[in-house]
N, CA, C and O atoms as CSV, one atom per row, in Angstrom:
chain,resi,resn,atom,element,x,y,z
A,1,UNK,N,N,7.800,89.850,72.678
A,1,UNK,CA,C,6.369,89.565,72.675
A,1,UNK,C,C,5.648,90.827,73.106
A,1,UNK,O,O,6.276,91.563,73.868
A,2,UNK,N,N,4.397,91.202,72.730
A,2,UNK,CA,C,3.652,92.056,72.442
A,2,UNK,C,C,3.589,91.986,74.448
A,2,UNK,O,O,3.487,90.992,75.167
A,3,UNK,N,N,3.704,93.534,74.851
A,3,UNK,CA,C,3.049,93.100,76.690
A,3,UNK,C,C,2.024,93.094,77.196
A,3,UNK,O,O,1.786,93.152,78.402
A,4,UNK,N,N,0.678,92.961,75.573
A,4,UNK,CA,C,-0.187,92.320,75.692
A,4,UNK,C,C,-0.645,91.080,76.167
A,4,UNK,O,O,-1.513,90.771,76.983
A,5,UNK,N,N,0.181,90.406,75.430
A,5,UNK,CA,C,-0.061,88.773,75.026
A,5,UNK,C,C,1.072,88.337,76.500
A,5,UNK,O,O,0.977,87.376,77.263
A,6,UNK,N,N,2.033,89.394,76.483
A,6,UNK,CA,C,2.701,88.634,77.864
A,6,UNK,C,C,1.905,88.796,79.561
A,6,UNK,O,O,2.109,88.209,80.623
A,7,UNK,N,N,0.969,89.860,79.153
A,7,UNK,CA,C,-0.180,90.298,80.524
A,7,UNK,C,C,-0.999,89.128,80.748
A,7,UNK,O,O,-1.012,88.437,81.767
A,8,UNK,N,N,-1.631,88.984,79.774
A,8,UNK,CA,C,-2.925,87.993,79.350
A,8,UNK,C,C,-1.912,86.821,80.217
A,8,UNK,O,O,-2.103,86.584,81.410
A,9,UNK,N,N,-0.937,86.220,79.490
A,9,UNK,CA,C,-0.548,84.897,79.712
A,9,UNK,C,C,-0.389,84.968,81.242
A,9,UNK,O,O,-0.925,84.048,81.860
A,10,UNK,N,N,0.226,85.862,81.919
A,10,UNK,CA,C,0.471,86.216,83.126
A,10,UNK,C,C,-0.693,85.652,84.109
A,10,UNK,O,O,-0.656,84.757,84.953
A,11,UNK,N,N,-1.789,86.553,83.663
A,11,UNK,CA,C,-3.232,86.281,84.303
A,11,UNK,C,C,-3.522,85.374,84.179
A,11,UNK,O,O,-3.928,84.834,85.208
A,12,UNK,N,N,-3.541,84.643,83.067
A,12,UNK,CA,C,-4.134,83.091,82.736
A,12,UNK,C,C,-3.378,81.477,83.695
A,12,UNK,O,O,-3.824,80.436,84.176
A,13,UNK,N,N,-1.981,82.181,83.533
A,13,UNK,CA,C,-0.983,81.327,84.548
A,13,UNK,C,C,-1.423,81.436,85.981
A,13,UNK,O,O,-1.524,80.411,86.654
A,14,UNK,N,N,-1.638,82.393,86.390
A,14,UNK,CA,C,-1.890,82.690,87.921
A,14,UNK,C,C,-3.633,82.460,87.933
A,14,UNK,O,O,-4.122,83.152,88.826
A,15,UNK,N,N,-4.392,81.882,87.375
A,15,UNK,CA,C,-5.447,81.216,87.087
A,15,UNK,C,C,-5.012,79.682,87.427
A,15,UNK,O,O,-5.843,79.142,88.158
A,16,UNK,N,N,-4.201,79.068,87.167
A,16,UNK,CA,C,-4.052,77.644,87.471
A,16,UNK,C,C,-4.030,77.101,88.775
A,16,UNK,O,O,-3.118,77.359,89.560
A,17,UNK,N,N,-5.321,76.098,89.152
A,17,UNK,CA,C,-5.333,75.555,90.381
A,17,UNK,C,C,-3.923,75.484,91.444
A,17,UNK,O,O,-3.989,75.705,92.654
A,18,UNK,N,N,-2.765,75.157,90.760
A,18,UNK,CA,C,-1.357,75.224,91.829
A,18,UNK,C,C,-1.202,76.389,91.900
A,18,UNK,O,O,-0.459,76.556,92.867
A,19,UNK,N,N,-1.530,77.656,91.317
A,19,UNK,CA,C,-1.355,78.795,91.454
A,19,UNK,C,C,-2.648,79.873,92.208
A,19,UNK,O,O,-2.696,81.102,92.256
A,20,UNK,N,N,-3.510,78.938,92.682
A,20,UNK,CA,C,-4.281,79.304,93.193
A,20,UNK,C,C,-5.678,79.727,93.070
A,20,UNK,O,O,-6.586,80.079,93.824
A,21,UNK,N,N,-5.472,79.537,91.711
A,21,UNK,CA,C,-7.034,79.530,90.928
A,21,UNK,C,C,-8.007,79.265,91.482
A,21,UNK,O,O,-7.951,78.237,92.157
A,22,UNK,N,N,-9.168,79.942,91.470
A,22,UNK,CA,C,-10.422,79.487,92.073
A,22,UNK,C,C,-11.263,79.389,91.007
A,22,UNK,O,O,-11.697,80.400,90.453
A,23,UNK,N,N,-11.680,77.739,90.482
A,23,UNK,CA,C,-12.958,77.650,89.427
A,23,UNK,C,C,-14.293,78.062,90.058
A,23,UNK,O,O,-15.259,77.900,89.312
A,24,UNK,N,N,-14.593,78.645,91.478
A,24,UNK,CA,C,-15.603,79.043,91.444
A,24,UNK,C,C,-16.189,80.403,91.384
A,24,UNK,O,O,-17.329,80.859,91.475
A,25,UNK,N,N,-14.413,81.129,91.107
A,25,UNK,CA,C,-14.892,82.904,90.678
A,25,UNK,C,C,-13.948,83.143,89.527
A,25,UNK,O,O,-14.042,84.256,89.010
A,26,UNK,N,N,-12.960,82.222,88.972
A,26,UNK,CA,C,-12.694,82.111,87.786
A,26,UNK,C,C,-13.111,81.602,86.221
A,26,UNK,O,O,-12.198,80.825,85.940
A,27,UNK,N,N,-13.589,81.630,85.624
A,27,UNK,CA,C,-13.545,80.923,83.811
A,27,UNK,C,C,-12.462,80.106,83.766
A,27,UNK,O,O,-12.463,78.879,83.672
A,28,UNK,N,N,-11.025,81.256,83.880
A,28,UNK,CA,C,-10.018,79.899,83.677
A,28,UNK,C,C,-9.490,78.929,84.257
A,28,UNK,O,O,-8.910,77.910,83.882
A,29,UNK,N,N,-9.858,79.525,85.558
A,29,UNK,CA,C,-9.411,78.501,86.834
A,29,UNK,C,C,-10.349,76.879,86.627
A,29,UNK,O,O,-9.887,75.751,86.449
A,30,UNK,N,N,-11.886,77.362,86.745
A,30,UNK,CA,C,-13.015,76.426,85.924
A,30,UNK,C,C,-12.279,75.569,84.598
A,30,UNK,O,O,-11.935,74.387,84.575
A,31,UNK,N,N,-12.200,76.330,83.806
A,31,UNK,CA,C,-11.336,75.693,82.641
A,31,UNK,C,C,-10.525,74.213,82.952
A,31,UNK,O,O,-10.867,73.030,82.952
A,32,UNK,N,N,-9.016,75.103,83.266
A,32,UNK,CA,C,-8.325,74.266,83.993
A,32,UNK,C,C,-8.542,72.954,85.091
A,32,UNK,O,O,-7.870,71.923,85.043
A,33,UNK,N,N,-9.578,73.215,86.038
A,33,UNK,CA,C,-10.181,72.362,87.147
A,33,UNK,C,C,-10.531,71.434,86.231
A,33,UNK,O,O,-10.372,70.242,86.495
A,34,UNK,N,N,-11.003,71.800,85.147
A,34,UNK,CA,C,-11.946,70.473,84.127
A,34,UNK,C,C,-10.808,69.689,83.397
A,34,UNK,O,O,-10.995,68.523,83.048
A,35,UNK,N,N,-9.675,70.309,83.176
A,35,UNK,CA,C,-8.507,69.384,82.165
A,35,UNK,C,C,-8.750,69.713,80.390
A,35,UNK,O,O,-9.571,70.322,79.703
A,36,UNK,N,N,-7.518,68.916,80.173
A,36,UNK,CA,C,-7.433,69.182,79.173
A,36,UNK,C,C,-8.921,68.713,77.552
A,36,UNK,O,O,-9.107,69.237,76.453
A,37,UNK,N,N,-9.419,67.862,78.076
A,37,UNK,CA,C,-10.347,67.830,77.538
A,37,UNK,C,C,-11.399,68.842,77.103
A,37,UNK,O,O,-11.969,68.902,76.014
A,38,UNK,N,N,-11.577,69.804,78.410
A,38,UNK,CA,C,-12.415,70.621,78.588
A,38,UNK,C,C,-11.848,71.556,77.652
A,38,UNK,O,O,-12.555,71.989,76.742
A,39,UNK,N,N,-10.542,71.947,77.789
A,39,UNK,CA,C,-9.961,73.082,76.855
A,39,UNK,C,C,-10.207,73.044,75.833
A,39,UNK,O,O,-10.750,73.936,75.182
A,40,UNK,N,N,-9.709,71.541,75.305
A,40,UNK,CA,C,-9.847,71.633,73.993
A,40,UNK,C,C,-11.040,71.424,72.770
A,40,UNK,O,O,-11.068,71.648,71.560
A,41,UNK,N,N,-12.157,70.781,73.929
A,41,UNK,CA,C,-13.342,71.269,73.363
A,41,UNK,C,C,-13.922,72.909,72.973
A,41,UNK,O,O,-14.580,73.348,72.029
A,42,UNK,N,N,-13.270,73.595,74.307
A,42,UNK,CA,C,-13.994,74.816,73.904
A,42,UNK,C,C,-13.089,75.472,72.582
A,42,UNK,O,O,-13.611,76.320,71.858
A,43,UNK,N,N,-11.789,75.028,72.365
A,43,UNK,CA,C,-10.958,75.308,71.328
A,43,UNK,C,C,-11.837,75.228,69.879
A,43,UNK,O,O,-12.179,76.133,69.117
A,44,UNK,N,N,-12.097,73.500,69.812
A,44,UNK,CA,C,-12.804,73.712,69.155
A,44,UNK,C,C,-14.171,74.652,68.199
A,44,UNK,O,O,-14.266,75.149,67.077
A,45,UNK,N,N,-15.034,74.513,69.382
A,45,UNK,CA,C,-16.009,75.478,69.298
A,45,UNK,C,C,-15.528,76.780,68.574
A,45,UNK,O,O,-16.066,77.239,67.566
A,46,UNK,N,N,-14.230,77.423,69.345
A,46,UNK,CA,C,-14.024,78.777,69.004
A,46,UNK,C,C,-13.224,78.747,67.804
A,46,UNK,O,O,-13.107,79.877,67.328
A,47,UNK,N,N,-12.624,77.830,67.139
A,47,UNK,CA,C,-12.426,77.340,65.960
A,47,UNK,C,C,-13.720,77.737,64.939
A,47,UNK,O,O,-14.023,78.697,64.231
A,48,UNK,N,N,-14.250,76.535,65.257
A,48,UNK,CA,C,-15.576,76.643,64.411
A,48,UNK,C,C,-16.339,78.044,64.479
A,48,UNK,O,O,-16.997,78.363,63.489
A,49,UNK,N,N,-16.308,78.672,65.284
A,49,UNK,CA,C,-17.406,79.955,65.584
A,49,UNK,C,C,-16.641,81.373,64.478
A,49,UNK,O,O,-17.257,82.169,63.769
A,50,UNK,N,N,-15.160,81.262,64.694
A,50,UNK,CA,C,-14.030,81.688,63.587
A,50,UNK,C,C,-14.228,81.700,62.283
A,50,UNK,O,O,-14.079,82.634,61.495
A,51,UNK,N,N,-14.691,80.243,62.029
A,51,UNK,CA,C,-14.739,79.760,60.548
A,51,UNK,C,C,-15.986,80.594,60.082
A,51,UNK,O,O,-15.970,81.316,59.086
A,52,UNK,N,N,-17.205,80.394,61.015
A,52,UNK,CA,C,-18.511,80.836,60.482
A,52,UNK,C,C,-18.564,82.520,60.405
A,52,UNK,O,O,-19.405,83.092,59.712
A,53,UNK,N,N,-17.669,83.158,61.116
A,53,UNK,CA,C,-18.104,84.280,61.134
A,53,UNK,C,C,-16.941,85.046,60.081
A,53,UNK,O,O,-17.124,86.228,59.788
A,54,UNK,N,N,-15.964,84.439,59.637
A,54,UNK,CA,C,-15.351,85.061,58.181
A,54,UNK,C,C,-16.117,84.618,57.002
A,54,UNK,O,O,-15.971,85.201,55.928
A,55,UNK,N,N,-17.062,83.455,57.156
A,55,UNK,CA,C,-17.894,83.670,56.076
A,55,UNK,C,C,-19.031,84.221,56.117
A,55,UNK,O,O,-19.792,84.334,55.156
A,56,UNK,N,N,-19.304,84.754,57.684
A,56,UNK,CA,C,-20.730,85.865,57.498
A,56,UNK,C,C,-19.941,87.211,57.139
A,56,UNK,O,O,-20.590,88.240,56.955
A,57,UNK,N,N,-18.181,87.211,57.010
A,57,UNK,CA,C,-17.957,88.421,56.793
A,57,UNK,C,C,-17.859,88.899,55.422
A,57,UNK,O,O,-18.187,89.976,54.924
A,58,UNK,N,N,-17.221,87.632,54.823
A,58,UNK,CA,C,-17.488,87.556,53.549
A,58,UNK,C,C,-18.649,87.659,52.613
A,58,UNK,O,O,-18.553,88.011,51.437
A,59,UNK,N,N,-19.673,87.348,53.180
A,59,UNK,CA,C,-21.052,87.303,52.968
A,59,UNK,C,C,-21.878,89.401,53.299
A,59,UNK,O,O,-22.970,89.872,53.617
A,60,UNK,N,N,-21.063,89.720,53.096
A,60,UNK,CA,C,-21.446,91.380,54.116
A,60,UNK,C,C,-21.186,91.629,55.281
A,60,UNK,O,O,-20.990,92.789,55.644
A,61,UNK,N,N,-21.128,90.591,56.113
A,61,UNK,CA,C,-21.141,90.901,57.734
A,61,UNK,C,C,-20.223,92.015,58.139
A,61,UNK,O,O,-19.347,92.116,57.280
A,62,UNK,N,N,-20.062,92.925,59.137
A,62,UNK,CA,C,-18.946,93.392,60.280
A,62,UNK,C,C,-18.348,92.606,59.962
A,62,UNK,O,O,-18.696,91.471,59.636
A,63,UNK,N,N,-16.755,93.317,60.015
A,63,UNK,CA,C,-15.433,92.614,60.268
A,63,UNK,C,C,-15.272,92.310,61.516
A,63,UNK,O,O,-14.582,91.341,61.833
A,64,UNK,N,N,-15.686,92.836,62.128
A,64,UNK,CA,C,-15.496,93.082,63.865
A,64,UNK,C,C,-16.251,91.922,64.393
A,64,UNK,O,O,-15.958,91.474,65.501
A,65,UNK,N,N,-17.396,91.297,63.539
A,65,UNK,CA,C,-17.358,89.688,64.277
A,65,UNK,C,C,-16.291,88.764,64.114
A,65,UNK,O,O,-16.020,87.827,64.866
A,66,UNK,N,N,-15.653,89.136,62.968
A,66,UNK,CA,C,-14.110,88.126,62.614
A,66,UNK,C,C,-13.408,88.622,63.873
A,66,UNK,O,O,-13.328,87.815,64.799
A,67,UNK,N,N,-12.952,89.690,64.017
A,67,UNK,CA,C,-11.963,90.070,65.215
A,67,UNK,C,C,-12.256,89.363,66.397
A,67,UNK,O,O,-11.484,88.551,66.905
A,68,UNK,N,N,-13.752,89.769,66.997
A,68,UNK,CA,C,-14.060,88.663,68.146
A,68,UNK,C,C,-13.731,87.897,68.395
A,68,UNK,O,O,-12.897,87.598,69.249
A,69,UNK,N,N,-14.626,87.016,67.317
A,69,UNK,CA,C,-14.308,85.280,67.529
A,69,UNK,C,C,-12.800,84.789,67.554
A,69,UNK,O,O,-12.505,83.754,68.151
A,70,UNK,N,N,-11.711,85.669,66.793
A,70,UNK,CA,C,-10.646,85.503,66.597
A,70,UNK,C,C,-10.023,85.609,67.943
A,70,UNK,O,O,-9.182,84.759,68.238
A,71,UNK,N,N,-10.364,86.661,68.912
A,71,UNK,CA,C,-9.982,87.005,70.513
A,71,UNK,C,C,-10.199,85.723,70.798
A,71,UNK,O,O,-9.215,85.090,71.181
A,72,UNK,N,N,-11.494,85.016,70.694
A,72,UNK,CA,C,-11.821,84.579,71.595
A,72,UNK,C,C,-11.135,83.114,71.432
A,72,UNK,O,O,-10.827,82.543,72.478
A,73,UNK,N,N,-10.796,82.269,69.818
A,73,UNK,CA,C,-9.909,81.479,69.876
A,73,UNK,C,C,-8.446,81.519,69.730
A,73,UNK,O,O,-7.976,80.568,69.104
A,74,UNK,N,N,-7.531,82.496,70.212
A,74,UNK,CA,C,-6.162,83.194,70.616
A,74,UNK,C,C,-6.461,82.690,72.046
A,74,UNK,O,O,-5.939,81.651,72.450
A,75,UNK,N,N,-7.486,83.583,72.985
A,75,UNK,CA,C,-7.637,83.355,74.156
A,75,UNK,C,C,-7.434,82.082,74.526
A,75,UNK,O,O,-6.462,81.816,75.233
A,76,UNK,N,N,-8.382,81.021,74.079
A,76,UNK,CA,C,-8.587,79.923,74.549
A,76,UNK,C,C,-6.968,79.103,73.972
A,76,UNK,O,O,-6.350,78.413,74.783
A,77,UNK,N,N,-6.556,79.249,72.856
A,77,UNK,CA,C,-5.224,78.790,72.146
A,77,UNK,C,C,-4.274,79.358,73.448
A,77,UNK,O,O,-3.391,78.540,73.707
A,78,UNK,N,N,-4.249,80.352,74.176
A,78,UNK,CA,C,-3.246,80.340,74.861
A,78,UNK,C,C,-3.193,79.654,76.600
A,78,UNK,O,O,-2.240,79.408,77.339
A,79,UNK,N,N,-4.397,79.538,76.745
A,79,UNK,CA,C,-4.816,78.578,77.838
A,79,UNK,C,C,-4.668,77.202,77.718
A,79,UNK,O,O,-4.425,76.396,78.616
A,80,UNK,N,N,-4.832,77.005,76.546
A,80,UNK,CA,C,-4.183,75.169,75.955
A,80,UNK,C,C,-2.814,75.860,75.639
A,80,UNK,O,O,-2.580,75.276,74.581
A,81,UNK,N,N,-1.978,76.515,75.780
A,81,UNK,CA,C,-0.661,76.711,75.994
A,81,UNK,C,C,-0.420,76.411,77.590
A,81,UNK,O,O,0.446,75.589,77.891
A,82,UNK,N,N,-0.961,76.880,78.320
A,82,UNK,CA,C,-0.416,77.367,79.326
A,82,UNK,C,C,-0.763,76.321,80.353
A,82,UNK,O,O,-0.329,76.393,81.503
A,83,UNK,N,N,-1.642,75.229,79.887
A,83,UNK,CA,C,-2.000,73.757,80.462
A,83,UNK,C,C,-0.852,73.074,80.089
A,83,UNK,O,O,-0.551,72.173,80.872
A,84,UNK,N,N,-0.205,73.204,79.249
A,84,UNK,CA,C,0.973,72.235,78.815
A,84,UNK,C,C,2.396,72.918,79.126
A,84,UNK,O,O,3.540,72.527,78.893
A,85,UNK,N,N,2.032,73.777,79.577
A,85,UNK,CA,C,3.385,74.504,80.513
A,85,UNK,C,C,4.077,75.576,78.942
A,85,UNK,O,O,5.231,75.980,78.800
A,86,UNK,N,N,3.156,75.731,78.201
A,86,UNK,CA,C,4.216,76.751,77.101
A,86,UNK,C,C,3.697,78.066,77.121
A,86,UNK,O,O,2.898,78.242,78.041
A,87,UNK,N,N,3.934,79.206,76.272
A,87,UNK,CA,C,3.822,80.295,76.551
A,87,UNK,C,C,3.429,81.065,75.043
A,87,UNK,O,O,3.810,80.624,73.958
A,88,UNK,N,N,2.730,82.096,75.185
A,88,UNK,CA,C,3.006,82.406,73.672
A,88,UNK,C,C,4.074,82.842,73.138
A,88,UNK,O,O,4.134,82.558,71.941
A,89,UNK,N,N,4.941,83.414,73.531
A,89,UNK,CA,C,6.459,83.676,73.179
A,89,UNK,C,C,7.273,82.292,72.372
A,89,UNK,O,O,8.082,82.192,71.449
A,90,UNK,N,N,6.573,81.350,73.268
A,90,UNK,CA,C,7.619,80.007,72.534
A,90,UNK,C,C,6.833,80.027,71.043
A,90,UNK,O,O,7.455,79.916,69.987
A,91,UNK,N,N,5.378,80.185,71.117
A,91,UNK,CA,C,5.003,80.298,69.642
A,91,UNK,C,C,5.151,80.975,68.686
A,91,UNK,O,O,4.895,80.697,67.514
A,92,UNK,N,N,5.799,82.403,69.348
A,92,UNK,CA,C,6.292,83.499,68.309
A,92,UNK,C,C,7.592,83.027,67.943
A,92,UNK,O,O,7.898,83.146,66.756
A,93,UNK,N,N,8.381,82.536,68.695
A,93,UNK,CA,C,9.855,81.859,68.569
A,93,UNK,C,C,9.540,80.812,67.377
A,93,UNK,O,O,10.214,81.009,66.365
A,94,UNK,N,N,9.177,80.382,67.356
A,94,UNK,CA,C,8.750,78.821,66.522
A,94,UNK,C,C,8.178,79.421,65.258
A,94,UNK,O,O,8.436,78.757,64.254
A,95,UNK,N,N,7.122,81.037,64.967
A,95,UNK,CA,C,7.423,81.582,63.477
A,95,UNK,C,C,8.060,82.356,63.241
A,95,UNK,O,O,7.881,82.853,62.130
A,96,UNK,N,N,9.480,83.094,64.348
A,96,UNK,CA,C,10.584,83.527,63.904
A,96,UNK,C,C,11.194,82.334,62.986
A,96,UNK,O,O,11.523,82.427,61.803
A,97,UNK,N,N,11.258,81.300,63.743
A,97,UNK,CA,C,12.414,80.806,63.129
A,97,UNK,C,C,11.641,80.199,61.639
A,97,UNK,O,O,12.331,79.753,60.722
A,98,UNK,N,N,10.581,80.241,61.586
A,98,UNK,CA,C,10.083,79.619,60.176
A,98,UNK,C,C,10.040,80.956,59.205
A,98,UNK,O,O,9.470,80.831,58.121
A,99,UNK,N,N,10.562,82.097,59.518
A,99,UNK,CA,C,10.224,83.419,58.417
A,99,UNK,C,C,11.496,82.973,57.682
A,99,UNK,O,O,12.573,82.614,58.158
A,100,UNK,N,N,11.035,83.106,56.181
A,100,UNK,CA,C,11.834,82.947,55.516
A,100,UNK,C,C,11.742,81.556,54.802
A,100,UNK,O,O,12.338,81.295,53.757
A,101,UNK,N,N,11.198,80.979,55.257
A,101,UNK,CA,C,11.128,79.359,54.922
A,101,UNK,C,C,9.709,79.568,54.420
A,101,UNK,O,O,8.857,80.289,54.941
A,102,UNK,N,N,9.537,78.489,52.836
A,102,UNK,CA,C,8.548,77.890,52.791
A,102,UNK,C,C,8.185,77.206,53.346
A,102,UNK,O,O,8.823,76.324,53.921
A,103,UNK,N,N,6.404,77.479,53.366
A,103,UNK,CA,C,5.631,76.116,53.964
A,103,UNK,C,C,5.658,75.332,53.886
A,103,UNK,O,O,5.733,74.478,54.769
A,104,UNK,N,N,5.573,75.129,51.918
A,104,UNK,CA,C,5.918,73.641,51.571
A,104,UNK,C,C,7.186,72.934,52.259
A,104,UNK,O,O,7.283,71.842,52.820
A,105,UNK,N,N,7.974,73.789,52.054
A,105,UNK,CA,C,9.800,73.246,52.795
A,105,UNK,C,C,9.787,73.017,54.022
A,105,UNK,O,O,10.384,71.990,54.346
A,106,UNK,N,N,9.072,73.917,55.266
A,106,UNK,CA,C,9.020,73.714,56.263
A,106,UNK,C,C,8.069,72.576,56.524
A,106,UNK,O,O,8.521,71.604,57.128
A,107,UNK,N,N,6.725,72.574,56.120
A,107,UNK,CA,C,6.400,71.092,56.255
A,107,UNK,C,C,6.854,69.743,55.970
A,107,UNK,O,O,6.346,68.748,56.488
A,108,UNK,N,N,7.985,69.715,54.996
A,108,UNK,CA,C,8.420,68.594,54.820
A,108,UNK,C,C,9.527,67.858,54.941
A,108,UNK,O,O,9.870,66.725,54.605
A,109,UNK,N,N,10.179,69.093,55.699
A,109,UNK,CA,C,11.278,69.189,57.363
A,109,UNK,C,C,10.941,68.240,58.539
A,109,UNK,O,O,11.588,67.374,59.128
A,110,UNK,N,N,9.532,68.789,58.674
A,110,UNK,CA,C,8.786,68.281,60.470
A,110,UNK,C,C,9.135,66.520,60.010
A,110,UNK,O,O,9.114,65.996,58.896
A,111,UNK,N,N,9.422,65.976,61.263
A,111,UNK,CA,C,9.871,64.700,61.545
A,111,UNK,C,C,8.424,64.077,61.545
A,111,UNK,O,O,7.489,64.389,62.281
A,112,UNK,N,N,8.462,62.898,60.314
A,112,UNK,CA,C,7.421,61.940,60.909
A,112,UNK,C,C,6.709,61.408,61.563
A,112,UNK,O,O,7.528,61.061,62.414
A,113,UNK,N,N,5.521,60.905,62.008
A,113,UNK,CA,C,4.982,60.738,63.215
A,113,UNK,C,C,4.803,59.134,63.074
A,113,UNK,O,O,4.312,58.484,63.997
């Protein structure tokens, strides 16, 4: 894993209330204090904010608003990792093992729900 993405996660972990987090001089500590709900609303959002700004890029815009918004839902994607105890490494593990495999094939692998 990039010792980017393993720094970030680092910081974000040691953000968690059992780890000592303070939501009142942290974002993620705040985050976290609120639960998973909270996360995954702002997921959302940064989802959506993603979507709109590859079509203002498409439209002429800076690429560099795509990059942003893209930080900014990675960021939040790895904080709803790190609420559920996973890491981004387990997510790079999980498209090692899908290289090579179709989508179609690999989707129709995944076990039923």
């Amino acid at each position: 894993m990039s010792t980017q993405l393993e720094r970030l996660a680092a910081v974000i972990e040691s953000r968690k209330p059992a780890n000592g987090g303070d939501p009142t001089a942290s974002y993620v500590a705040k985050l976290f204090a609120k639960g998973d709900d909270a996360i995954l609303k702002k997921i959302g959002e940064e989802a959506v904010e993603t979507v709109m700004a590859a079509k203002d890029v498409r439209a002429g815009a800076d690429v560099s608003k795509l990059l942003y918004e893209t930080a900014d839902l990675w960021f939040h994607s790895i904080v709803l990792l790190a609420q559920f105890g996973l890491t981004p490494q387990q997510v790079l593990d999980e498209l090692a093992r899908r290289e090579g495999i179709s989508g179609i094939e690999e989707k129709a692998s995944r076990p039923k729900d």
